[in-house]
N, CA, C and O atoms as CSV, one atom per row, in Angstrom:
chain,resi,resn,atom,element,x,y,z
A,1,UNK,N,N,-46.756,57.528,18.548
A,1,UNK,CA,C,-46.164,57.166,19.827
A,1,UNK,C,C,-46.620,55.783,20.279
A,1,UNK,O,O,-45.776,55.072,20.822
A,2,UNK,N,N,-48.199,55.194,20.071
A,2,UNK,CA,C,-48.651,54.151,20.433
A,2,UNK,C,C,-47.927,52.987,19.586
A,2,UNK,O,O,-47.520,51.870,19.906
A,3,UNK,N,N,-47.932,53.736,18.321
A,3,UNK,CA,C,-46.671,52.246,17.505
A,3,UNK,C,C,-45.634,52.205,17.755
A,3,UNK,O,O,-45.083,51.165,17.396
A,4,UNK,N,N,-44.992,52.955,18.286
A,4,UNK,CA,C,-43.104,52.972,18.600
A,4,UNK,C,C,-43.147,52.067,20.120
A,4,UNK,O,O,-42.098,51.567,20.525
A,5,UNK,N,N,-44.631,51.880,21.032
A,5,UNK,CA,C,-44.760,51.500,22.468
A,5,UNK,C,C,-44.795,49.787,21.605
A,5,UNK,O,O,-44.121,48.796,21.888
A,6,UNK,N,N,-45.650,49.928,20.709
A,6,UNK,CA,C,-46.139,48.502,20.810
A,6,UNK,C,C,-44.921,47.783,20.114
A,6,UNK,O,O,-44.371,46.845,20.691
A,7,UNK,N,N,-44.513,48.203,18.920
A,7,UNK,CA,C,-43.039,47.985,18.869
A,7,UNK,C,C,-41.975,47.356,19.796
A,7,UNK,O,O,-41.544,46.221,19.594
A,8,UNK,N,N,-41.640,47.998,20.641
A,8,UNK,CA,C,-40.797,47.850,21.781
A,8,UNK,C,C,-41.415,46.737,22.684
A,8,UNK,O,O,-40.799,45.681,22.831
A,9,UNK,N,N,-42.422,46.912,23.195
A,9,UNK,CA,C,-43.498,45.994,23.749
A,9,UNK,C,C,-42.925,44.092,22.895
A,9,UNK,O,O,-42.384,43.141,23.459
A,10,UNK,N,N,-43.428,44.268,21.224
A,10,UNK,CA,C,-42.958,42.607,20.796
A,10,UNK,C,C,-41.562,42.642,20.499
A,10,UNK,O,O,-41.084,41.735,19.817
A,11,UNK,N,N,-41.048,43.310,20.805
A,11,UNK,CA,C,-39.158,43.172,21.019
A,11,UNK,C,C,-38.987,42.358,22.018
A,11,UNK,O,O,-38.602,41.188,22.012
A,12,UNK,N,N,-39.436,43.353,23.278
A,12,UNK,CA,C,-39.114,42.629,24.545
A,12,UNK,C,C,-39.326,41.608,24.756
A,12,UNK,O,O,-38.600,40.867,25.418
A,13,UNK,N,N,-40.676,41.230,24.098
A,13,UNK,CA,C,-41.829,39.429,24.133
A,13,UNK,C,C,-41.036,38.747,23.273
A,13,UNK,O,O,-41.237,37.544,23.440
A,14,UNK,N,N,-39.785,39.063,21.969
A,14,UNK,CA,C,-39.339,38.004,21.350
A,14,UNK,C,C,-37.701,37.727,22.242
A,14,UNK,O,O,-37.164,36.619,22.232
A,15,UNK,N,N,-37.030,39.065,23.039
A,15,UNK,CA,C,-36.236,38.948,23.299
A,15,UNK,C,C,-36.345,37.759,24.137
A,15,UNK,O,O,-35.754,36.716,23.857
A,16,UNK,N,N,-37.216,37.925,25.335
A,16,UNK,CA,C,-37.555,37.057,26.151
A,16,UNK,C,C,-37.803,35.368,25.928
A,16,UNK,O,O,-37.399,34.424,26.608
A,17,UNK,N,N,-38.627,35.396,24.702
A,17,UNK,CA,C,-38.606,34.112,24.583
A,17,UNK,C,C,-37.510,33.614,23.455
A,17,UNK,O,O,-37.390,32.389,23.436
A,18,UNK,N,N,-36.881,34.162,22.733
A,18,UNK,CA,C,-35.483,33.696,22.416
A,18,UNK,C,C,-34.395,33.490,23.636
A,18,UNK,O,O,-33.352,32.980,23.226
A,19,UNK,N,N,-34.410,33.707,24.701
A,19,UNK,CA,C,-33.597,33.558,25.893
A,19,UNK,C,C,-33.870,32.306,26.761
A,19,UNK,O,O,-33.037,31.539,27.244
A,20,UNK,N,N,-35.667,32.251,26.885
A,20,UNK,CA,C,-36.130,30.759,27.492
A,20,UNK,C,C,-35.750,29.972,26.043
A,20,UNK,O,O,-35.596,28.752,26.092
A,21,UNK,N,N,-35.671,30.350,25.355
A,21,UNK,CA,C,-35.543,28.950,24.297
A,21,UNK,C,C,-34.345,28.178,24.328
A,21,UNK,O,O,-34.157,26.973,24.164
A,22,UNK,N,N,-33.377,29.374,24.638
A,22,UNK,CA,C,-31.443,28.926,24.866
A,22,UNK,C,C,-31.822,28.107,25.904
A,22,UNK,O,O,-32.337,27.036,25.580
A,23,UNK,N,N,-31.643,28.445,27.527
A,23,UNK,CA,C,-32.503,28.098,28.419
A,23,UNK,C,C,-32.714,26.886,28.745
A,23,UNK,O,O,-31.985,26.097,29.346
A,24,UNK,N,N,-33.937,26.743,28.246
A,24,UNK,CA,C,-34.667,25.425,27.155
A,24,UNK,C,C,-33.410,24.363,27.066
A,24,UNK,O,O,-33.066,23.473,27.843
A,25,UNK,N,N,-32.776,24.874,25.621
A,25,UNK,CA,C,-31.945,24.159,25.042
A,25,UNK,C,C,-30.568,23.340,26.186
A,25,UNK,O,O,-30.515,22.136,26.437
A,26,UNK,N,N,-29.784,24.205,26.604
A,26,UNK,CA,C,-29.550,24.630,27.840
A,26,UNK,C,C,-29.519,22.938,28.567
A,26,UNK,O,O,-28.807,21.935,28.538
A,27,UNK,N,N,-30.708,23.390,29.157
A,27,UNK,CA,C,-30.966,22.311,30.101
A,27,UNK,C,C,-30.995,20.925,29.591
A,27,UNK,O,O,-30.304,20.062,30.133
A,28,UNK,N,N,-31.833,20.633,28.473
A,28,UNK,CA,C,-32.067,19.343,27.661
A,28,UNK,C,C,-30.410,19.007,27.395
A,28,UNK,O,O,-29.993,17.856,27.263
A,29,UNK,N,N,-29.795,19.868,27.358
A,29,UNK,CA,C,-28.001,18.853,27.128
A,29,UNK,C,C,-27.188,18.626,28.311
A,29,UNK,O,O,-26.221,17.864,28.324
A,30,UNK,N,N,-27.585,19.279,29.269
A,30,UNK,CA,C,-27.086,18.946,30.635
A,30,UNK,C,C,-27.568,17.910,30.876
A,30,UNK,O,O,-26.784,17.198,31.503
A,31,UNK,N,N,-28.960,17.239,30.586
A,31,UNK,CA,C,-29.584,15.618,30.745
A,31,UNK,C,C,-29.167,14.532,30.396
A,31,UNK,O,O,-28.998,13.468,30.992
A,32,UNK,N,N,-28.994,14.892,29.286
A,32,UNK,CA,C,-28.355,14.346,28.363
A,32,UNK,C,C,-27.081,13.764,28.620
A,32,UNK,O,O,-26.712,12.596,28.502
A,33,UNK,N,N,-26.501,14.739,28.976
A,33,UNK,CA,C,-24.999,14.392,29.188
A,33,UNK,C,C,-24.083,13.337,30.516
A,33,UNK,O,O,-24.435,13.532,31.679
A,34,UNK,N,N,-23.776,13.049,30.443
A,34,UNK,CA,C,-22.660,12.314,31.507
A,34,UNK,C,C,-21.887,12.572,32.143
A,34,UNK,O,O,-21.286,13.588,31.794
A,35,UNK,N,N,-21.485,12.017,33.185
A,35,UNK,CA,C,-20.370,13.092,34.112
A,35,UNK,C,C,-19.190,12.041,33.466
A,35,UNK,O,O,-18.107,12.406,33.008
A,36,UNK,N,N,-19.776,10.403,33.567
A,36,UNK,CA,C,-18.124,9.500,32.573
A,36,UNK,C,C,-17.782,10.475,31.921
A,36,UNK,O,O,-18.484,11.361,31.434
A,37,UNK,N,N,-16.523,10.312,31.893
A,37,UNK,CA,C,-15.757,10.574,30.980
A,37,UNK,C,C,-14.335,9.491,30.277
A,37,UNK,O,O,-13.302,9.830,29.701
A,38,UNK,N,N,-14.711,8.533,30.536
A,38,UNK,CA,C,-13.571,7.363,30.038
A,38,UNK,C,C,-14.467,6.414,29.134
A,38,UNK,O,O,-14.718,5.244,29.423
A,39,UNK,N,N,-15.032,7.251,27.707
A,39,UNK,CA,C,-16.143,6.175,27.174
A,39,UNK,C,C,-15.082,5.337,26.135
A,39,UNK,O,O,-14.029,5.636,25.572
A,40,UNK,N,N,-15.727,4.423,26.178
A,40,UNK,CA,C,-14.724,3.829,25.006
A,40,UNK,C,C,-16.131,3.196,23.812
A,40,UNK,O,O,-17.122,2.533,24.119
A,41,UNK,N,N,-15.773,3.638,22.641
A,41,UNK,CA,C,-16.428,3.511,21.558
A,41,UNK,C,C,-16.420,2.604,20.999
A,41,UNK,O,O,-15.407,1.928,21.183
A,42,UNK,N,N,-17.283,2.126,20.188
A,42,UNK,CA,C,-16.888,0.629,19.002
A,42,UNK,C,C,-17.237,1.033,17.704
A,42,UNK,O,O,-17.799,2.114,17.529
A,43,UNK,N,N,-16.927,0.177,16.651
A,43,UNK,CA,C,-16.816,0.719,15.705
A,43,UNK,C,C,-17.905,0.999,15.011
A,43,UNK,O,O,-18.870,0.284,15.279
A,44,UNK,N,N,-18.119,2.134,13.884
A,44,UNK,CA,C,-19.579,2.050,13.207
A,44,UNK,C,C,-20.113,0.915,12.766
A,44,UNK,O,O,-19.457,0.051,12.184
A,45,UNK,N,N,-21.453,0.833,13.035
A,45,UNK,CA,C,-22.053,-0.343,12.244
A,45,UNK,C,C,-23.018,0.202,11.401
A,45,UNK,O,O,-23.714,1.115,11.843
A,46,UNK,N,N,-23.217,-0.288,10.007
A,46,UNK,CA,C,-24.027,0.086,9.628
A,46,UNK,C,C,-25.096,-0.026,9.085
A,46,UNK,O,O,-24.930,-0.650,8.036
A,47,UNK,N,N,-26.107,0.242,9.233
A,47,UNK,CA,C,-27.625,-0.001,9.368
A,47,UNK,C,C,-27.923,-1.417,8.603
A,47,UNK,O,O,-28.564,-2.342,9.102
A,48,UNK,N,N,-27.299,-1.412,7.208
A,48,UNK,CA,C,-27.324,-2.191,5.675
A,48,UNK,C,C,-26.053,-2.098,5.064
A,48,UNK,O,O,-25.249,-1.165,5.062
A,49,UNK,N,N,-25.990,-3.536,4.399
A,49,UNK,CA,C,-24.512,-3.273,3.218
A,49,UNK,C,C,-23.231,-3.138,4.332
A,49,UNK,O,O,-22.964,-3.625,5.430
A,50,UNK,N,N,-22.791,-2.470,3.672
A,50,UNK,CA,C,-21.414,-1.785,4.402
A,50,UNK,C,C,-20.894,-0.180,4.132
A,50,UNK,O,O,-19.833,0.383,3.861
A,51,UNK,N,N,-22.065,0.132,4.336
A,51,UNK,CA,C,-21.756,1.743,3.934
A,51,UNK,C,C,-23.124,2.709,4.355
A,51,UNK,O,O,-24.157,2.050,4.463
A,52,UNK,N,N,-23.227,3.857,4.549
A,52,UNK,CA,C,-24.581,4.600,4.801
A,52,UNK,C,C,-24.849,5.066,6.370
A,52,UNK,O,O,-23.958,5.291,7.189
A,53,UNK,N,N,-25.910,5.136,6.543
A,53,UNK,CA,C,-26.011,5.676,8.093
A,53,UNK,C,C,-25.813,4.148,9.219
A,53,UNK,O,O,-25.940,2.967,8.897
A,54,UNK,N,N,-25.489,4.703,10.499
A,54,UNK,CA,C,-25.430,3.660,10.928
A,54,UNK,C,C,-24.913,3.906,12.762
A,54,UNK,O,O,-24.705,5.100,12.976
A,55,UNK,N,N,-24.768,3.309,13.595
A,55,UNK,CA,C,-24.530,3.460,14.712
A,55,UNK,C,C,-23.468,2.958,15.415
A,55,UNK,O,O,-23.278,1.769,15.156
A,56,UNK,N,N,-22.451,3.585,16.477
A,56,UNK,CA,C,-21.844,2.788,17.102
A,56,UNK,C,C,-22.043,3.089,18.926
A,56,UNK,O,O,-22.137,4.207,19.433
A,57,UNK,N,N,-22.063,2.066,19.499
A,57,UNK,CA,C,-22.350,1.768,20.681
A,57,UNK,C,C,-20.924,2.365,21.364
A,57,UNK,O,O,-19.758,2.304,20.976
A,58,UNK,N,N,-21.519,2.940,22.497
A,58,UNK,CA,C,-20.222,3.292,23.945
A,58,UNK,C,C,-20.395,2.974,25.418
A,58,UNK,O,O,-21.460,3.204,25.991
A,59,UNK,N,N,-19.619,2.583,25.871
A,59,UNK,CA,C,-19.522,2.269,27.433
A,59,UNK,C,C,-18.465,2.773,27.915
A,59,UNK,O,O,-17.287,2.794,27.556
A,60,UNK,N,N,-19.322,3.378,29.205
A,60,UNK,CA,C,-17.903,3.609,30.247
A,60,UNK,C,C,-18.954,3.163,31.884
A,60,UNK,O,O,-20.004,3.684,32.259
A,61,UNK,N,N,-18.374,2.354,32.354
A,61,UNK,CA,C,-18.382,1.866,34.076
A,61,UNK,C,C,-19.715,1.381,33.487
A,61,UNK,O,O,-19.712,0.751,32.430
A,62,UNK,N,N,-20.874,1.660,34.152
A,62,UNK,CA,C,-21.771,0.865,34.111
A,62,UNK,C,C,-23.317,1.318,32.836
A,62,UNK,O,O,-24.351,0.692,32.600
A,63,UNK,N,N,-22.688,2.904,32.180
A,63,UNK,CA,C,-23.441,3.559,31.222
A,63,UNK,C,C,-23.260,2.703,29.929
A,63,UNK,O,O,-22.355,1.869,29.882
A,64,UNK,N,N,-24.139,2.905,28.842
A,64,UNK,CA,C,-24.208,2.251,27.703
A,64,UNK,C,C,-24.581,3.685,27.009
A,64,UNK,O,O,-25.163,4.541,27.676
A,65,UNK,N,N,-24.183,3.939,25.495
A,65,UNK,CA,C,-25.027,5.141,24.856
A,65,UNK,C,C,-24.869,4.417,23.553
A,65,UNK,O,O,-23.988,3.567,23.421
A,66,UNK,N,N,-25.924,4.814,22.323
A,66,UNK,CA,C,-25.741,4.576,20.803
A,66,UNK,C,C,-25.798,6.378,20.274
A,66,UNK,O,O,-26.610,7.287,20.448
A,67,UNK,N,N,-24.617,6.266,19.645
A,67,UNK,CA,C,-24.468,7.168,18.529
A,67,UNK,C,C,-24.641,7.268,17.146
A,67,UNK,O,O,-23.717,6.801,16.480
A,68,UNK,N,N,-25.910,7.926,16.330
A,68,UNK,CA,C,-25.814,7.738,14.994
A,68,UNK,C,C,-24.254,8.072,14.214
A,68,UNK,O,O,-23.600,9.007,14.676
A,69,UNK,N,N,-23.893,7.567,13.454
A,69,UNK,CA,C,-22.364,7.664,12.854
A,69,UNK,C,C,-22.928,7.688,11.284
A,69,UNK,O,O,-24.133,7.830,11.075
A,70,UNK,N,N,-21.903,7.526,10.118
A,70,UNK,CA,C,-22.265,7.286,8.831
A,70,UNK,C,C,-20.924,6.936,8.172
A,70,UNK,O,O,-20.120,7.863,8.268
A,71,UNK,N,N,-20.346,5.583,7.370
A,71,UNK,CA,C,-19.327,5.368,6.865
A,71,UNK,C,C,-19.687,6.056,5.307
A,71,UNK,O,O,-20.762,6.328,4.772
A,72,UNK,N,N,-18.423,6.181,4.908
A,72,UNK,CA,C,-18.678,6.873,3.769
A,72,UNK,C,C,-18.786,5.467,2.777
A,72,UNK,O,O,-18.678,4.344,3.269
A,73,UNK,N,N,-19.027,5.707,1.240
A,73,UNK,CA,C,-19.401,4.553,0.698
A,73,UNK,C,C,-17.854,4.754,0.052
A,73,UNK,O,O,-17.273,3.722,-0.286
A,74,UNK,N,N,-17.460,5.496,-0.053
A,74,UNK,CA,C,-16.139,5.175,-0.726
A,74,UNK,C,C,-14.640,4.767,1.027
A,74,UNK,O,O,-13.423,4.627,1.151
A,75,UNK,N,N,-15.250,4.765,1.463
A,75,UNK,CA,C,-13.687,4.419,2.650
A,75,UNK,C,C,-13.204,3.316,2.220
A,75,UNK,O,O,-13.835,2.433,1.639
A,76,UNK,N,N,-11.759,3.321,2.560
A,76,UNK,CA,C,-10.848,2.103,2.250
A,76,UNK,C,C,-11.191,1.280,3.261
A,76,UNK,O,O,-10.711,1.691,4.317
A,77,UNK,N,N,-11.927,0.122,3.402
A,77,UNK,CA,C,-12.248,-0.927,4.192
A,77,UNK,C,C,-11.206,-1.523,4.778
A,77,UNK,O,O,-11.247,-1.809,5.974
A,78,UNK,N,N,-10.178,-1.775,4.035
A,78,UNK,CA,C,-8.559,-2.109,4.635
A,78,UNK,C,C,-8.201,-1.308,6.218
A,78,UNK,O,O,-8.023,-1.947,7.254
A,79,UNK,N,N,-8.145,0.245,6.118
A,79,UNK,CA,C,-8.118,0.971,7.624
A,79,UNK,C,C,-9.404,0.921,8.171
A,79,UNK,O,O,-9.397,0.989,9.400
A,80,UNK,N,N,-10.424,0.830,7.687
A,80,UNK,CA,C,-11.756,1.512,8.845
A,80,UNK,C,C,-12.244,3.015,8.669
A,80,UNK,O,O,-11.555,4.006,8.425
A,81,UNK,N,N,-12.940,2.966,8.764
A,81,UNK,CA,C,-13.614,4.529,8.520
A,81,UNK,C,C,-12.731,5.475,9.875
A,81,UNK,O,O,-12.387,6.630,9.627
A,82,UNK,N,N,-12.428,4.851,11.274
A,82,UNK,CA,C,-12.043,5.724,11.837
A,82,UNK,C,C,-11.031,5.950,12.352
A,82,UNK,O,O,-10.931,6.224,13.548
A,83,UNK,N,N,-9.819,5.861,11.325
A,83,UNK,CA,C,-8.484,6.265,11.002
A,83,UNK,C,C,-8.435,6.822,9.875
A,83,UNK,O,O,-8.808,6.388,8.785
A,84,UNK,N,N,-7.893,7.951,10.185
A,84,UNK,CA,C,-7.707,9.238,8.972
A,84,UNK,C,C,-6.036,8.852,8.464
A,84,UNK,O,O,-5.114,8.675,9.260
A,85,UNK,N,N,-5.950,8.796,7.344
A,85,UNK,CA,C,-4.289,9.469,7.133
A,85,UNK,C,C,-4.097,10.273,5.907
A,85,UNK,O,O,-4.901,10.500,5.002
A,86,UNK,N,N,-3.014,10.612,6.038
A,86,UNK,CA,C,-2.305,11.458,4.877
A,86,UNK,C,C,-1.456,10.919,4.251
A,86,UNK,O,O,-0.355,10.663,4.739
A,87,UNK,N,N,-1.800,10.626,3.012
A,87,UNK,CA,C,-1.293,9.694,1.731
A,87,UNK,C,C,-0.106,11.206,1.179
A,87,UNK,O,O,-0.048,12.435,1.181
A,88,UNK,N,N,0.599,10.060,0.799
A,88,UNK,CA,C,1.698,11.091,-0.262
A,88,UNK,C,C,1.405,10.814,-1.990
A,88,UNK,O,O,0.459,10.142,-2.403
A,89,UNK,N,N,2.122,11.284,-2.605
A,89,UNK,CA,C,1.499,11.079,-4.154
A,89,UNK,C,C,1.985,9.710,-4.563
A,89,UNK,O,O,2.930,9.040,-4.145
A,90,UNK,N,N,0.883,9.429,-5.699
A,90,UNK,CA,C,1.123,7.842,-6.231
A,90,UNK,C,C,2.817,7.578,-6.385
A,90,UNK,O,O,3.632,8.484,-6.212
A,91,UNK,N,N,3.113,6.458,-6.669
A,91,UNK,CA,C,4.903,6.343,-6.954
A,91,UNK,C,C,5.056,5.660,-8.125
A,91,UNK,O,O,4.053,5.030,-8.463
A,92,UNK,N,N,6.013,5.590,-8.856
A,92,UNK,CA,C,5.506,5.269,-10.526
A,92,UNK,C,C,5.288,3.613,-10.575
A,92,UNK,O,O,5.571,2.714,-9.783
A,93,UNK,N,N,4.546,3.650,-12.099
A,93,UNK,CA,C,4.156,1.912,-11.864
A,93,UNK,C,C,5.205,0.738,-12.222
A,93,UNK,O,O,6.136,0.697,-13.026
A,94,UNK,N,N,4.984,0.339,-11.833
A,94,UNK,CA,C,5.969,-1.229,-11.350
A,94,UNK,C,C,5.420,-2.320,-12.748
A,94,UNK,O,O,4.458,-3.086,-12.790
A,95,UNK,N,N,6.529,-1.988,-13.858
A,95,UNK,CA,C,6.125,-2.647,-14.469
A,95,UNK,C,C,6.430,-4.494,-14.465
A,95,UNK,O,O,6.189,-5.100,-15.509
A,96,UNK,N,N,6.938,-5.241,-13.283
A,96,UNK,CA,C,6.731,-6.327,-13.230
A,96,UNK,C,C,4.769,-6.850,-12.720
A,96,UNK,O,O,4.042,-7.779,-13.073
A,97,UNK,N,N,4.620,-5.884,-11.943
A,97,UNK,CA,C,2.997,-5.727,-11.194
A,97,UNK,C,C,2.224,-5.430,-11.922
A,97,UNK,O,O,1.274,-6.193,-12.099
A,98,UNK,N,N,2.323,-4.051,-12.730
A,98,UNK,CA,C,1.290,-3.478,-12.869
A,98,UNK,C,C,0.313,-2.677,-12.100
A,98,UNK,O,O,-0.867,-2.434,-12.349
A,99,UNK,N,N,1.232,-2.243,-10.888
A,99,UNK,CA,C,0.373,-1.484,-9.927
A,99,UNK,C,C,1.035,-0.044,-9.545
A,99,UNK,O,O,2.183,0.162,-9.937
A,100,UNK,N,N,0.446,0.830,-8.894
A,100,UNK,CA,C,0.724,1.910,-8.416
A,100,UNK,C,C,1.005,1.886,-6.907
A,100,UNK,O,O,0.407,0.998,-6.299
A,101,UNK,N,N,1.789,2.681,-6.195
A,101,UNK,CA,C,1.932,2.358,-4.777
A,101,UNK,C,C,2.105,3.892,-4.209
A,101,UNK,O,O,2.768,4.747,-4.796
A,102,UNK,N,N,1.359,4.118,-2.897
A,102,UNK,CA,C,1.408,5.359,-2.250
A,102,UNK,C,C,1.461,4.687,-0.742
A,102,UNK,O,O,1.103,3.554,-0.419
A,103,UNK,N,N,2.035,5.765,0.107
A,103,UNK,CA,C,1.484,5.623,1.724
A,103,UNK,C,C,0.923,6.036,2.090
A,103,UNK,O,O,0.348,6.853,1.370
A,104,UNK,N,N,0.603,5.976,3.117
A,104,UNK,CA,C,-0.037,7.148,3.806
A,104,UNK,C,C,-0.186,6.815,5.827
A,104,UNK,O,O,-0.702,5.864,6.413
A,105,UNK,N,N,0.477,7.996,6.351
A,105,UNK,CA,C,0.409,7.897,7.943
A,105,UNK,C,C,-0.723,8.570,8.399
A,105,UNK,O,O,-1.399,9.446,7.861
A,106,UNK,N,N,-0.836,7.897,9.710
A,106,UNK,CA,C,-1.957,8.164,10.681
A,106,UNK,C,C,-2.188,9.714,11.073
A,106,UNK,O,O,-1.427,10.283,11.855
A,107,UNK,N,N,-3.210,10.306,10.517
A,107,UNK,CA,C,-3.434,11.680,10.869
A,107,UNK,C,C,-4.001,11.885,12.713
A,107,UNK,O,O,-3.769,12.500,13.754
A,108,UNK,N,N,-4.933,10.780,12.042
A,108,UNK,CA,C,-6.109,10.826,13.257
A,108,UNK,C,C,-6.799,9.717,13.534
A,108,UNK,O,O,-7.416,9.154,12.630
A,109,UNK,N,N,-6.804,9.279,14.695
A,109,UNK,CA,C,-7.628,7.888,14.956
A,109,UNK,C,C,-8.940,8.202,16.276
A,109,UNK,O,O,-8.849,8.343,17.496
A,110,UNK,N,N,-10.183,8.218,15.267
A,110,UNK,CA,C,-11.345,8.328,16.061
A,110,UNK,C,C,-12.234,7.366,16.801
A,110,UNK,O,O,-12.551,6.234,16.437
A,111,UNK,N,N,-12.606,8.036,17.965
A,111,UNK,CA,C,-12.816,7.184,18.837
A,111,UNK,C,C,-12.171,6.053,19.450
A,111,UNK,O,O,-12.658,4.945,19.673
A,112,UNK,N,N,-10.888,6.522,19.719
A,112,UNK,CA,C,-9.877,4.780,20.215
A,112,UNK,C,C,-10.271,3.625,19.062
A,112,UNK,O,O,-10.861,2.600,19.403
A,113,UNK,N,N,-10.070,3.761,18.316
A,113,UNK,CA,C,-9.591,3.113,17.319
A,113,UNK,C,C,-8.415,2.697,16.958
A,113,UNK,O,O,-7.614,3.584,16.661
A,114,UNK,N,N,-7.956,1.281,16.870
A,114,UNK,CA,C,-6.996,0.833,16.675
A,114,UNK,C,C,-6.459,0.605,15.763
A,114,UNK,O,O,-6.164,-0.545,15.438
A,115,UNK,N,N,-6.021,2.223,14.707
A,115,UNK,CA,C,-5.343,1.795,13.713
A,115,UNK,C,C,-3.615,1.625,13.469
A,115,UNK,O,O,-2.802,1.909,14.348
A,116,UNK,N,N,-3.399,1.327,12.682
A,116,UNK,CA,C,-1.985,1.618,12.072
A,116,UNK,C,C,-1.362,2.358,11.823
A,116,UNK,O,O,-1.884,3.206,11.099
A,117,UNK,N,N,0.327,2.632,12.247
A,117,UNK,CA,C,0.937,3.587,11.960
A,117,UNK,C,C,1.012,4.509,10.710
A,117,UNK,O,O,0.846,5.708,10.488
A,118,UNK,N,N,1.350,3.353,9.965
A,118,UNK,CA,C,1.509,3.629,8.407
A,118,UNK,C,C,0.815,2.748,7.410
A,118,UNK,O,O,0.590,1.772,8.126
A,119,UNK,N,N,0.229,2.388,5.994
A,119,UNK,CA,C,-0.248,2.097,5.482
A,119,UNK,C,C,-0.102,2.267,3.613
A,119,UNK,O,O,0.203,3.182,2.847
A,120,UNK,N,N,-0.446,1.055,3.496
A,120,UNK,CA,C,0.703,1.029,2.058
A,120,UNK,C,C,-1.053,0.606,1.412
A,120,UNK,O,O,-2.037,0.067,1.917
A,121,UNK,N,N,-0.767,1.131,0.213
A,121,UNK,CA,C,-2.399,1.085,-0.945
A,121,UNK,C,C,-1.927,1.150,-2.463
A,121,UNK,O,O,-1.097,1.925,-2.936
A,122,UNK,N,N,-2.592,0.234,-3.065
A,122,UNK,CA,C,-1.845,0.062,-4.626
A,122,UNK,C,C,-3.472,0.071,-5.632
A,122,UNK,O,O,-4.593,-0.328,-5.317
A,123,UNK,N,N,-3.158,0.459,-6.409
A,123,UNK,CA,C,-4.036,0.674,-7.802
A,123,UNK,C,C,-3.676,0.110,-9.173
A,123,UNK,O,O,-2.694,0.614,-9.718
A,124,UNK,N,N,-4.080,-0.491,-9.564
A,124,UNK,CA,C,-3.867,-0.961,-11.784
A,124,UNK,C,C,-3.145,0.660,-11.782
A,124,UNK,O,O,-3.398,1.612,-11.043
A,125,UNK,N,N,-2.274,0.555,-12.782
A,125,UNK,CA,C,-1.378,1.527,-13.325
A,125,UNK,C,C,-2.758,1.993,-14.413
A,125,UNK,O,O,-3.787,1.321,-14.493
A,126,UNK,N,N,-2.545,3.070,-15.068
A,126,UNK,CA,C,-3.648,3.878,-15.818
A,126,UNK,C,C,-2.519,3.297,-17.080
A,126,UNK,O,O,-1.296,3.354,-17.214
A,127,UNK,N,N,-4.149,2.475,-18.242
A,127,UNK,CA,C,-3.079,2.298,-19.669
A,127,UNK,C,C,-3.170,3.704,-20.254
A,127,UNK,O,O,-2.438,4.026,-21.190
A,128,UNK,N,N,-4.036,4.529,-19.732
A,128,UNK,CA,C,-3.025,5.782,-20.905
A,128,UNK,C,C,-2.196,6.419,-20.158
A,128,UNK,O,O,-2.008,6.345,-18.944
A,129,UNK,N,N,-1.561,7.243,-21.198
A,129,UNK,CA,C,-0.234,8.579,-20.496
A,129,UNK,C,C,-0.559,9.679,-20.826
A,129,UNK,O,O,-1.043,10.225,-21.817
A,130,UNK,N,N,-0.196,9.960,-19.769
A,130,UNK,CA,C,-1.134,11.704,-19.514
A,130,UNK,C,C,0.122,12.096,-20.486
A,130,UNK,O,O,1.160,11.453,-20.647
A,131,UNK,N,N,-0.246,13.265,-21.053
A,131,UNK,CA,C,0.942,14.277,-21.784
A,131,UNK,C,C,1.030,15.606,-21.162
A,131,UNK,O,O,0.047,16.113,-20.620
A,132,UNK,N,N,1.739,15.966,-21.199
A,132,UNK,CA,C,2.559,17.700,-20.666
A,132,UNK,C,C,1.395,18.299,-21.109
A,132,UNK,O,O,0.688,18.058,-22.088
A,133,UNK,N,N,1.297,19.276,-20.061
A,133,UNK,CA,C,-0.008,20.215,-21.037
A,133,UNK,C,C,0.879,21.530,-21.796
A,133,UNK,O,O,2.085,21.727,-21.644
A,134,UNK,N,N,0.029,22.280,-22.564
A,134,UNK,CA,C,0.330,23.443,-23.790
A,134,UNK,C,C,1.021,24.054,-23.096
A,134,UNK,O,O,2.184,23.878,-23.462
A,135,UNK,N,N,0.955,24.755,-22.194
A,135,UNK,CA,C,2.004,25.783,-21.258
A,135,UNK,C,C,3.327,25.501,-20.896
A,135,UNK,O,O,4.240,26.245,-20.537
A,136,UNK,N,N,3.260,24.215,-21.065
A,136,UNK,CA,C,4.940,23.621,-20.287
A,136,UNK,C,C,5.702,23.533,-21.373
A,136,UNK,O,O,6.876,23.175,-21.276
């Protein structure tokens, strides 16, 4: 009976302090936070190079904040890391060029970012040719 008390007893002592911990948590983001709400963002910068972790600065009225961000090392530098789009499949190669050509439109543009509607991207044509596979 004394172990089923004491039991119950560090239940209650973890319930409790898993609740101040929310709590806790809780409060530290209400501090944190801003009542602005018209921030306008700038673009990632990043730490070194042009790729990796890195920060971009925001203002709204008279607040300033830095946000850690991270460009990827492969983004197309042409749009910016913070315009998303959706490319359609390559289009065949242009044999006066030698290039490949796809589009791709604006999914998503983060943080007021000023990208482009649409967007045109070309690649070297591949010198080999793929062949049909066994099943077809």
């Amino acid at each position: 009976m004394q172990v089923r008390s004491l039991l119950l007893l560090l239940l209650l002592i973890l319930v409790a302090a898993a609740a101040e911990a929310s709590k806790n948590k809780k409060e530290k983001a209400k501090k944190d936070g801003s009542k602005c709400e018209d921030w306008r963002w700038g673009p990632c910068v990043p730490n070194s190079k042009d790729c990796g972790l890195g920060y971009r600065e925001g203002t709204c009225k008279d607040e300033s904040k830095k946000l850690k961000c991270k460009i990827p090392c492969n983004w197309k530098k042409k749009f910016g890391a913070d315009c998303k789009y959706k490319f359609e499949n390559w289009g065949g190669c242009s044999a006066q060029t030698g290039l490949k050509t796809r589009s791709g439109i604006l999914k998503k543009a983060l943080y007021n970012a000023q990208c482009e509607e649409t967007v045109y991207v070309t690649k070297p044509c591949s010198a080999k040719i793929k062949s049909k596979s066994k099943g077809q």
